[in-house]
PDB file of the backbone (N, CA, C, O) and the ligand in Angstrom, with CONECT records:
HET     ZN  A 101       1
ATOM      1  N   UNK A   1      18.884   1.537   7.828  1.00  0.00           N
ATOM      2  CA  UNK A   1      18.121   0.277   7.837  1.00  0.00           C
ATOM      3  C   UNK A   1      16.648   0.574   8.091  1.00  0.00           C
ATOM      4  O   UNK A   1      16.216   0.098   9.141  1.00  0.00           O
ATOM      5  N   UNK A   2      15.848   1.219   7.391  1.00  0.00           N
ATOM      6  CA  UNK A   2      14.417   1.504   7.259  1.00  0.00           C
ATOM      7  C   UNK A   2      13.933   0.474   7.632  1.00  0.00           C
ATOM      8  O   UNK A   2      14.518  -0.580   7.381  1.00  0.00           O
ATOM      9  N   UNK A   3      12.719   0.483   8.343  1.00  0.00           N
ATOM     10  CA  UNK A   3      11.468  -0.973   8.284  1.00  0.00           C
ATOM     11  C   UNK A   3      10.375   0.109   7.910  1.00  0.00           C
ATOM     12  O   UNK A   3      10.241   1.222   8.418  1.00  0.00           O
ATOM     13  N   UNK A   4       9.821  -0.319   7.168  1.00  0.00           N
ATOM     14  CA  UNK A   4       8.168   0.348   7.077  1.00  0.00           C
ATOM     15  C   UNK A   4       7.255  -0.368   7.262  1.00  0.00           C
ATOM     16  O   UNK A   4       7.133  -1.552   7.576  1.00  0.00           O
ATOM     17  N   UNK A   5       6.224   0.900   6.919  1.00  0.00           N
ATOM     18  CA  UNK A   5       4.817  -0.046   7.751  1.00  0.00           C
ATOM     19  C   UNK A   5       3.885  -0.529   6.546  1.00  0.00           C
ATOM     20  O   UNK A   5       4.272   0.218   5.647  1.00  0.00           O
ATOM     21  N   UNK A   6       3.039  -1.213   6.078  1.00  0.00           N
ATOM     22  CA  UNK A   6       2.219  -1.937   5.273  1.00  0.00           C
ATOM     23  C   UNK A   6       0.811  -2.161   5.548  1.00  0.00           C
ATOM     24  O   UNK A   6       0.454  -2.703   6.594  1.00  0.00           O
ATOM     25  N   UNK A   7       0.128  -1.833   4.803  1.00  0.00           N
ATOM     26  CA  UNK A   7      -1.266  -2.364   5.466  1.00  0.00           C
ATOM     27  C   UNK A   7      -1.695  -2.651   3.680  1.00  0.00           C
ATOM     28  O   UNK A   7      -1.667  -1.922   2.689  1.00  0.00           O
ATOM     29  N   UNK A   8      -2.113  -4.211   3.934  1.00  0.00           N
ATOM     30  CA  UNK A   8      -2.353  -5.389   2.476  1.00  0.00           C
ATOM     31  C   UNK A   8      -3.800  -4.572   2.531  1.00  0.00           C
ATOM     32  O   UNK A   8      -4.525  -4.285   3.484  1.00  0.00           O
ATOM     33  N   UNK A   9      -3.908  -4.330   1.158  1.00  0.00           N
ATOM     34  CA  UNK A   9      -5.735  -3.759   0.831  1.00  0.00           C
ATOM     35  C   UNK A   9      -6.755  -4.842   0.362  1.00  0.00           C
ATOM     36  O   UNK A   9      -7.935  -4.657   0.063  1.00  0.00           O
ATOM     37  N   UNK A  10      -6.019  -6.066   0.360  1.00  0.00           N
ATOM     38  CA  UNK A  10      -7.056  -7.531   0.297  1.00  0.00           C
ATOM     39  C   UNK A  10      -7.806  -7.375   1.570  1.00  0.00           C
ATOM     40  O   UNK A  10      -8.952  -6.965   1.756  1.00  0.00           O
ATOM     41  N   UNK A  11      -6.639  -7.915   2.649  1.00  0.00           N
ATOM     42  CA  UNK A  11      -7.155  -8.411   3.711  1.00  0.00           C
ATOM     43  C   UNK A  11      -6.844  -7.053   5.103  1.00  0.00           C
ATOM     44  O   UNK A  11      -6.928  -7.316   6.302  1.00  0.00           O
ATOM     45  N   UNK A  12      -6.576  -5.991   4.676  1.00  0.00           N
ATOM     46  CA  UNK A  12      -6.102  -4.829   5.393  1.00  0.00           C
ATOM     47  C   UNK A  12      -5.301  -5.367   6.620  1.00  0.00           C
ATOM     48  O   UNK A  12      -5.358  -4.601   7.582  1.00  0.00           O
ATOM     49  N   UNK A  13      -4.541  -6.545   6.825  1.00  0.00           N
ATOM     50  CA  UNK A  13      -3.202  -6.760   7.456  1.00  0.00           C
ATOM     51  C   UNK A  13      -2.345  -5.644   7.613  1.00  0.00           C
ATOM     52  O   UNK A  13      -1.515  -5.293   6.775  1.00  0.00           O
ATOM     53  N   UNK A  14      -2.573  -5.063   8.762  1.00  0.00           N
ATOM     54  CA  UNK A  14      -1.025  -4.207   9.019  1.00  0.00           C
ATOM     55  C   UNK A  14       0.233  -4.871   9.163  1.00  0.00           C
ATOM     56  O   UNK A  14       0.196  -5.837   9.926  1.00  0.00           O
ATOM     57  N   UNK A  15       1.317  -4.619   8.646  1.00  0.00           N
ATOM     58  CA  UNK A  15       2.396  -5.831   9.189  1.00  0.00           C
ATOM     59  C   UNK A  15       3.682  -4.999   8.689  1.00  0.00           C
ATOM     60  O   UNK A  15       3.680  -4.333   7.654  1.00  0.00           O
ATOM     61  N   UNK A  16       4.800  -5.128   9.576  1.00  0.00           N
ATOM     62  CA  UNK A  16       6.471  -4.098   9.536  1.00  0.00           C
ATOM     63  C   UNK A  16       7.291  -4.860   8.384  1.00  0.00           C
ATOM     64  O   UNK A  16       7.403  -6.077   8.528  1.00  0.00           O
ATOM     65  N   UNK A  17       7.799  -4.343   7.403  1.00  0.00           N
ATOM     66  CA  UNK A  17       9.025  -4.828   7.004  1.00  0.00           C
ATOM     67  C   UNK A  17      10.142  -4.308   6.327  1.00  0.00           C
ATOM     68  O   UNK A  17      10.220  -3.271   5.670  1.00  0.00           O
ATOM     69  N   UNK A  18      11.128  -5.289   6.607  1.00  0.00           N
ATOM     70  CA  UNK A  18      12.704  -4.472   6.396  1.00  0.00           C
ATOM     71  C   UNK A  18      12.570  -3.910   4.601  1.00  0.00           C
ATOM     72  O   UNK A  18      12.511  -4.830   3.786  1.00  0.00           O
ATOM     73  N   UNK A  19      12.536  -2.809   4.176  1.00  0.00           N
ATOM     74  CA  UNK A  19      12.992  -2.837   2.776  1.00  0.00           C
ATOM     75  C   UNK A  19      14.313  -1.807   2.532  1.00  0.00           C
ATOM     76  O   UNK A  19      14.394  -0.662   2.977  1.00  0.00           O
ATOM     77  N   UNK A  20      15.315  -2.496   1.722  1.00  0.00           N
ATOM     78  CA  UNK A  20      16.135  -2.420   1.635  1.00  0.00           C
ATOM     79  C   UNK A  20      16.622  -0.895   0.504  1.00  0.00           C
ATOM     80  O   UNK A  20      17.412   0.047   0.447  1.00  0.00           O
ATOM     81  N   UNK A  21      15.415  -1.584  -0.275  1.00  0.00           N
ATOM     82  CA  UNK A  21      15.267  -0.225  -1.975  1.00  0.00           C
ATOM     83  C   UNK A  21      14.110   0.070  -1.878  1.00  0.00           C
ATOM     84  O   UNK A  21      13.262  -0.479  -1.175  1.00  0.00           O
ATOM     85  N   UNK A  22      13.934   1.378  -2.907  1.00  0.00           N
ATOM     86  CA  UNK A  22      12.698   1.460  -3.301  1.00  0.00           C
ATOM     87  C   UNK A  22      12.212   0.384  -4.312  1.00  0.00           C
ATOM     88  O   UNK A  22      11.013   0.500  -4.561  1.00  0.00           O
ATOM     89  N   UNK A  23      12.897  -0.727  -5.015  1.00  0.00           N
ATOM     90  CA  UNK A  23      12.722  -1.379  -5.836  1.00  0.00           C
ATOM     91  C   UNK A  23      11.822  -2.728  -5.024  1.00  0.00           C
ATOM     92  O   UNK A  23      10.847  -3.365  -5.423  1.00  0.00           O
ATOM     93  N   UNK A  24      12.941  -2.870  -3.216  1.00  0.00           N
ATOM     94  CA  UNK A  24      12.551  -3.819  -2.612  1.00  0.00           C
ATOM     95  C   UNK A  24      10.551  -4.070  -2.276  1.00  0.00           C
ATOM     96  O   UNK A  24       9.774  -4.996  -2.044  1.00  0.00           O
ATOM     97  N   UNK A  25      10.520  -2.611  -2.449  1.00  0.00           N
ATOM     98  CA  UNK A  25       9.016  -2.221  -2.020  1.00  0.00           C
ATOM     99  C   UNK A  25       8.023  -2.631  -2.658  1.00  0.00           C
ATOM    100  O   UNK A  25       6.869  -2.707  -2.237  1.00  0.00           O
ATOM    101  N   UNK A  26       8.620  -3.056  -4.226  1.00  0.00           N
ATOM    102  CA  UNK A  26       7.362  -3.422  -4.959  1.00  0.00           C
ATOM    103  C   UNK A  26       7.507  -5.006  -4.528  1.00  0.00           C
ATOM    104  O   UNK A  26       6.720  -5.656  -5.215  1.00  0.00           O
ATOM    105  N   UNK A  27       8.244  -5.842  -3.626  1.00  0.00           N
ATOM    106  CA  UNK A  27       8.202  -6.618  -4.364  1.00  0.00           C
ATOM    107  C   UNK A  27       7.710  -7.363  -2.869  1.00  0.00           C
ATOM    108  O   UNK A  27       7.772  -8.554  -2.563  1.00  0.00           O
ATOM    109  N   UNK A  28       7.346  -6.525  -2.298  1.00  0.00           N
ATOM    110  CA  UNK A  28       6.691  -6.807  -0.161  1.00  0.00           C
ATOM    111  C   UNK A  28       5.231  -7.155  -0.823  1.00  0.00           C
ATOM    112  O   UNK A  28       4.547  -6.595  -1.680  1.00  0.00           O
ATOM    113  N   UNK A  29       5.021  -8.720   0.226  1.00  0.00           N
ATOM    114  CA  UNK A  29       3.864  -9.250   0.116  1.00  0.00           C
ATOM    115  C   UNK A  29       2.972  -9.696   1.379  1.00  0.00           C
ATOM    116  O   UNK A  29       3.491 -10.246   2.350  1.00  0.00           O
ATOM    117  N   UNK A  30       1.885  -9.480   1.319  1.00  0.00           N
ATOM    118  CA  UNK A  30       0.907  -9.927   2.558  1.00  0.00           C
ATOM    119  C   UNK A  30       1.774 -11.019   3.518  1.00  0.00           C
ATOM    120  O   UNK A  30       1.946 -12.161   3.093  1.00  0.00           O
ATOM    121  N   UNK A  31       2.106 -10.765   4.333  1.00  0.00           N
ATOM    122  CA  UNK A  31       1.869 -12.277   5.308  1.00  0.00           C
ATOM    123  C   UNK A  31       1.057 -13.100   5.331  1.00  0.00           C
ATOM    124  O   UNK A  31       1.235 -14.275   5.012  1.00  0.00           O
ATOM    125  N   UNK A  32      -0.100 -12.541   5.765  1.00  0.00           N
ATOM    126  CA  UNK A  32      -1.067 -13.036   6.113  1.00  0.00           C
ATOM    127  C   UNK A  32      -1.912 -13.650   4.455  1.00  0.00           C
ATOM    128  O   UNK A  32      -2.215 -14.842   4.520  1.00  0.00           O
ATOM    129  N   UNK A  33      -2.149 -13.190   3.560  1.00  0.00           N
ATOM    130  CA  UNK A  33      -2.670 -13.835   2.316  1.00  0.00           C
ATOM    131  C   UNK A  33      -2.079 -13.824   1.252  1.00  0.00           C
ATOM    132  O   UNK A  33      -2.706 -14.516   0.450  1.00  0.00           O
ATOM    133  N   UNK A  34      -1.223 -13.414   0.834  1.00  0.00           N
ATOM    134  CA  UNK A  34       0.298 -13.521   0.114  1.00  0.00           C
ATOM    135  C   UNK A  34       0.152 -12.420  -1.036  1.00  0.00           C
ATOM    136  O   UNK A  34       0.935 -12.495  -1.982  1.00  0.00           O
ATOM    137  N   UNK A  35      -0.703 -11.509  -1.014  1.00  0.00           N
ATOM    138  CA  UNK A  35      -0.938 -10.649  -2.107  1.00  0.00           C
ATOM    139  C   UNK A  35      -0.003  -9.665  -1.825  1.00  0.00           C
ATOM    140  O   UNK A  35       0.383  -9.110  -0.796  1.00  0.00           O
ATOM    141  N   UNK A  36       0.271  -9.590  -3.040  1.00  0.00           N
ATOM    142  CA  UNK A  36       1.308  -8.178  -3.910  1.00  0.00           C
ATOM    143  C   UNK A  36       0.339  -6.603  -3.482  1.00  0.00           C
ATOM    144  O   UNK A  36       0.930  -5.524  -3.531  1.00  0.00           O
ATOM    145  N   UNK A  37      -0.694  -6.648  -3.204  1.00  0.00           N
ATOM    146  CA  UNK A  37      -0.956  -5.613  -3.258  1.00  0.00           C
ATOM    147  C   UNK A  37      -1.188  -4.918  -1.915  1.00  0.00           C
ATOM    148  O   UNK A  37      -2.190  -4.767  -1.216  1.00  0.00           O
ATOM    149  N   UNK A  38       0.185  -4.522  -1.793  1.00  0.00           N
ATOM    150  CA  UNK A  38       0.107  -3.806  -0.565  1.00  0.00           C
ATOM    151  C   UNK A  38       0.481  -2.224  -0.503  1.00  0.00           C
ATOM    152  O   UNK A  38       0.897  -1.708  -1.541  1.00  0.00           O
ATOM    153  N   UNK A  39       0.380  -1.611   0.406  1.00  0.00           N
ATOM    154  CA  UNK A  39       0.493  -0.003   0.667  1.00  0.00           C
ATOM    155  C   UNK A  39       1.180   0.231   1.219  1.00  0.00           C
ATOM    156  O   UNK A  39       1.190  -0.387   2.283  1.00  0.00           O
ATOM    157  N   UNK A  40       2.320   1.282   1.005  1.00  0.00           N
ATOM    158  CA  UNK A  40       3.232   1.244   1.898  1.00  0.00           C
ATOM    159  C   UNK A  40       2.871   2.843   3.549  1.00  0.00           C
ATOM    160  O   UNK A  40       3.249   3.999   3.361  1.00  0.00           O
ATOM    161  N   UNK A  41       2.330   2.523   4.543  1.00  0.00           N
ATOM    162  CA  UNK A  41       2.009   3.170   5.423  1.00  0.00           C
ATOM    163  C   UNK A  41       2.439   4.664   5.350  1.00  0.00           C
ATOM    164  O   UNK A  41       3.562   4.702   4.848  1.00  0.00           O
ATOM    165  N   UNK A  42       1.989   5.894   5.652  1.00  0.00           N
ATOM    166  CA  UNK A  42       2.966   6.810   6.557  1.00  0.00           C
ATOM    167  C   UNK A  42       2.741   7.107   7.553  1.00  0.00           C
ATOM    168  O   UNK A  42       1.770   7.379   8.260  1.00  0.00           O
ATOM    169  N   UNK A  43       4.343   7.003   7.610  1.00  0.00           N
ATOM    170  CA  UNK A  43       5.133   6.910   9.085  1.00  0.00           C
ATOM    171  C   UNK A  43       4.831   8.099   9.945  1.00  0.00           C
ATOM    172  O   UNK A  43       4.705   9.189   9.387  1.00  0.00           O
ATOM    173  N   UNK A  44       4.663   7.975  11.647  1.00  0.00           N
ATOM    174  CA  UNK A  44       4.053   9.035  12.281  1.00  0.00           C
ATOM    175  C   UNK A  44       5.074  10.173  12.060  1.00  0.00           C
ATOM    176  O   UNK A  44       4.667  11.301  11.781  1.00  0.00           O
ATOM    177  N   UNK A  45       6.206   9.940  12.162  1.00  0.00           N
ATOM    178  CA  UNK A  45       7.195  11.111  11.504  1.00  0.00           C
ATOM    179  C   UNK A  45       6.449  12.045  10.838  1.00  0.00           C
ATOM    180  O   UNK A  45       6.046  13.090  11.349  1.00  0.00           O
ATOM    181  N   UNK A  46       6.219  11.632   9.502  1.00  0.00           N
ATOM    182  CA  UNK A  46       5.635  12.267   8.319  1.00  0.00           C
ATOM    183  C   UNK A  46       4.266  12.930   9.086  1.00  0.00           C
ATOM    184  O   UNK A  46       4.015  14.020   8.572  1.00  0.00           O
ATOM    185  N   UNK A  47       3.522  12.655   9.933  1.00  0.00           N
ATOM    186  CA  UNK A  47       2.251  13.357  10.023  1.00  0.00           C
ATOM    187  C   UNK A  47       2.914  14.182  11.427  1.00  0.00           C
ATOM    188  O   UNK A  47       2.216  15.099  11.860  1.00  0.00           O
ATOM    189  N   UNK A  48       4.024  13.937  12.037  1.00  0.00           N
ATOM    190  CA  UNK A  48       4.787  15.232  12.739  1.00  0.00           C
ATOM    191  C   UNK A  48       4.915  16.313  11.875  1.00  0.00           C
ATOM    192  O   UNK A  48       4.321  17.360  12.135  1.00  0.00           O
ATOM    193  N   UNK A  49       5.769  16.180  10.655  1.00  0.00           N
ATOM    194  CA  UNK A  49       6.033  17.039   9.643  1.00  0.00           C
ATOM    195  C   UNK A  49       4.763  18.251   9.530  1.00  0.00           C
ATOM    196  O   UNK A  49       4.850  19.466   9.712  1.00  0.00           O
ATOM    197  N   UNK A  50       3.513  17.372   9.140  1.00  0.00           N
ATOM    198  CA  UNK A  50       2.730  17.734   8.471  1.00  0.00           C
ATOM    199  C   UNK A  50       2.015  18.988  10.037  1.00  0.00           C
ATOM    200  O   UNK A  50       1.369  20.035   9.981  1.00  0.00           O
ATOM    201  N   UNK A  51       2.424  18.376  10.941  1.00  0.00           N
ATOM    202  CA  UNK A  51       1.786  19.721  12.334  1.00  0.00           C
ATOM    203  C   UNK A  51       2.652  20.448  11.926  1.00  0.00           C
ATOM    204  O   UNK A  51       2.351  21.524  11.407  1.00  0.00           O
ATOM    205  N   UNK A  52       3.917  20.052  12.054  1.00  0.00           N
ATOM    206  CA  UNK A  52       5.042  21.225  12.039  1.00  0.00           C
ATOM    207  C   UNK A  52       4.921  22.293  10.943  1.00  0.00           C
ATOM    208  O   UNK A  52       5.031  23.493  11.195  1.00  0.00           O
ATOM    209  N   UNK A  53       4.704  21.831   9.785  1.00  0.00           N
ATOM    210  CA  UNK A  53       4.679  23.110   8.458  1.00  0.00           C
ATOM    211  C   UNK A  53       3.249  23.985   8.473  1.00  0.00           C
ATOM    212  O   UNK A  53       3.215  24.799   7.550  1.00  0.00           O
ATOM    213  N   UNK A  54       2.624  23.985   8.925  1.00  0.00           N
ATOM    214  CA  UNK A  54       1.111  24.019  10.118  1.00  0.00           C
ATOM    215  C   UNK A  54       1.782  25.319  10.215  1.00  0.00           C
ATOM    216  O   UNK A  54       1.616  26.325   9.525  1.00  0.00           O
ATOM    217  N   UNK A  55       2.581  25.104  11.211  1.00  0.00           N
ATOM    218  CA  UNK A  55       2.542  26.223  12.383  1.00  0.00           C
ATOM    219  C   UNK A  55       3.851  26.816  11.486  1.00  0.00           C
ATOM    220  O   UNK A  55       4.008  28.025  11.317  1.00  0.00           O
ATOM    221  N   UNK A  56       4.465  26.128  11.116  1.00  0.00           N
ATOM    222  CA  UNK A  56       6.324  27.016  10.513  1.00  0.00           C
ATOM    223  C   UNK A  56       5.632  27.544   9.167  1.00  0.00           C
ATOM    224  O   UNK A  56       6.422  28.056   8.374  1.00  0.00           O
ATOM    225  N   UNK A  57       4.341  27.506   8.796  1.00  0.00           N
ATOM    226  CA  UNK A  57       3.546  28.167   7.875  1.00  0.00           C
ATOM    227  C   UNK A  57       2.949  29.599   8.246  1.00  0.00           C
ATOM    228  O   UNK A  57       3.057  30.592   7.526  1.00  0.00           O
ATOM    229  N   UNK A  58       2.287  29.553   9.512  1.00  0.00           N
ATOM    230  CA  UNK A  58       1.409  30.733   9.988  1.00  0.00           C
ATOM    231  C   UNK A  58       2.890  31.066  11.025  1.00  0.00           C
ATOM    232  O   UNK A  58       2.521  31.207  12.191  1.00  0.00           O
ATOM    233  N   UNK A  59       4.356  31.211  10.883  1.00  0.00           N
ATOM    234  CA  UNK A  59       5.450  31.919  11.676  1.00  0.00           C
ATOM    235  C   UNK A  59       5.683  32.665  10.674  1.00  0.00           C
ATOM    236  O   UNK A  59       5.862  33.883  10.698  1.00  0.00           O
ATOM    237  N   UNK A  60       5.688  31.702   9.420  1.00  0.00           N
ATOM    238  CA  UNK A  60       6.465  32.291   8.212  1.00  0.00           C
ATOM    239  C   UNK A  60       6.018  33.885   7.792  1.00  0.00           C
ATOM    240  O   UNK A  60       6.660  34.887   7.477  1.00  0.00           O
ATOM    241  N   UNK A  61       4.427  33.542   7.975  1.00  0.00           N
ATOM    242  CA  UNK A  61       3.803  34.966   7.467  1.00  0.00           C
ATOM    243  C   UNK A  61       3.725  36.049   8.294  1.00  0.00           C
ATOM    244  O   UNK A  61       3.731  37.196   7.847  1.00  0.00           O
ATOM    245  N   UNK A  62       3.624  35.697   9.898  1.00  0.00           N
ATOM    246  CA  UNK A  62       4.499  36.509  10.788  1.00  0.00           C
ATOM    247  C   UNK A  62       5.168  37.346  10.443  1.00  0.00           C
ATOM    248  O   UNK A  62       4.938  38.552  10.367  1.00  0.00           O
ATOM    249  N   UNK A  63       6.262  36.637  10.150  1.00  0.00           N
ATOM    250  CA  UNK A  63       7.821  36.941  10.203  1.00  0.00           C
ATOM    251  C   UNK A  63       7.782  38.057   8.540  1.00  0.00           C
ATOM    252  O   UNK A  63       8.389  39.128   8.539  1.00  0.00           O
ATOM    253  N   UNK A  64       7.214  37.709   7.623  1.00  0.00           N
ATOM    254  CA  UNK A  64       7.366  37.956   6.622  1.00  0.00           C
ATOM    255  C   UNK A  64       6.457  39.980   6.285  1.00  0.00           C
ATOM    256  O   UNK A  64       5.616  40.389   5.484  1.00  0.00           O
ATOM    257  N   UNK A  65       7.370  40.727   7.552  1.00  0.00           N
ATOM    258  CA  UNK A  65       6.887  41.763   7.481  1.00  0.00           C
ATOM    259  C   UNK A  65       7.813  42.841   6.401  1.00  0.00           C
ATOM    260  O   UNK A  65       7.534  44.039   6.338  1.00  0.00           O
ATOM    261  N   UNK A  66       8.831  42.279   5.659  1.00  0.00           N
ATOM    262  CA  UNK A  66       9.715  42.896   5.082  1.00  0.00           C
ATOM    263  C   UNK A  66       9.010  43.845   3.490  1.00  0.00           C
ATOM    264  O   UNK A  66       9.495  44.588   2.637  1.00  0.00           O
ATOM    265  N   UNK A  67       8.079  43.448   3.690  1.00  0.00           N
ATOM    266  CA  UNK A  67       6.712  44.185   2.241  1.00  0.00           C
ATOM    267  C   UNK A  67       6.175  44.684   3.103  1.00  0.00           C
ATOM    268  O   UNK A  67       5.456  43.686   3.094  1.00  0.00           O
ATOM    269  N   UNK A  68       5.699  45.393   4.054  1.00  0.00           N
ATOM    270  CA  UNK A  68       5.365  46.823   4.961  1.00  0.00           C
ATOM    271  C   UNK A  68       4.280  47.235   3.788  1.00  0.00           C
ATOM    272  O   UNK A  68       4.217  48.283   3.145  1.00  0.00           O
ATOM    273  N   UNK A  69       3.630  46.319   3.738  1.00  0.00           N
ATOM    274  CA  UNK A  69       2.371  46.897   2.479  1.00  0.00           C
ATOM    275  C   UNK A  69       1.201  46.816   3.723  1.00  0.00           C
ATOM    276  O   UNK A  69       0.269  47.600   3.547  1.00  0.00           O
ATOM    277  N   UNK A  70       1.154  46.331   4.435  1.00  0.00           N
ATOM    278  CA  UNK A  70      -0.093  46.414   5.194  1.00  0.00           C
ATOM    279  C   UNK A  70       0.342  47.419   6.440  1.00  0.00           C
ATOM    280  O   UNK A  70      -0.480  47.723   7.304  1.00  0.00           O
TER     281      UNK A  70
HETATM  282 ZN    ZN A 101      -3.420  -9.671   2.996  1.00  0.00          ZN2+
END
């Protein structure tokens, strides 16, 4: 049961809602001024991710002594 996050690029309204599909997504509208044209947020998850492959990036090459070329 996803909720995502939205922020309307009319009136830049942040606002949560349930979507069900990816289909449901096109069809999420402003609260606040009723426009279709909204964005669908990313989630702080996703910018966890984005530290994490960061660092599981500079382990990787660490780790990756099996070419003994240097
Ligand atoms: Zn709006």
């Amino acid at each position: 049961m996803p909720i995502y996050e939205f922020a309307c690029q009319n009136c830049a309204t942040p606002f949560e809602k349930f979507v069900r599909s990816f289909s449901a997504v096109e069809a999420v509208k402003c609260p606040e001024c009723g426009s279709a044209d909204v964005e669908r947020q990313v989630s702080t998850f996703a910018s966890h991710v984005k530290g994490g492959s960061s660092a599981y990036a500079s382990g990787t090459t660490g780790s990756t002594c099996s070419t003994g070329g240097l």
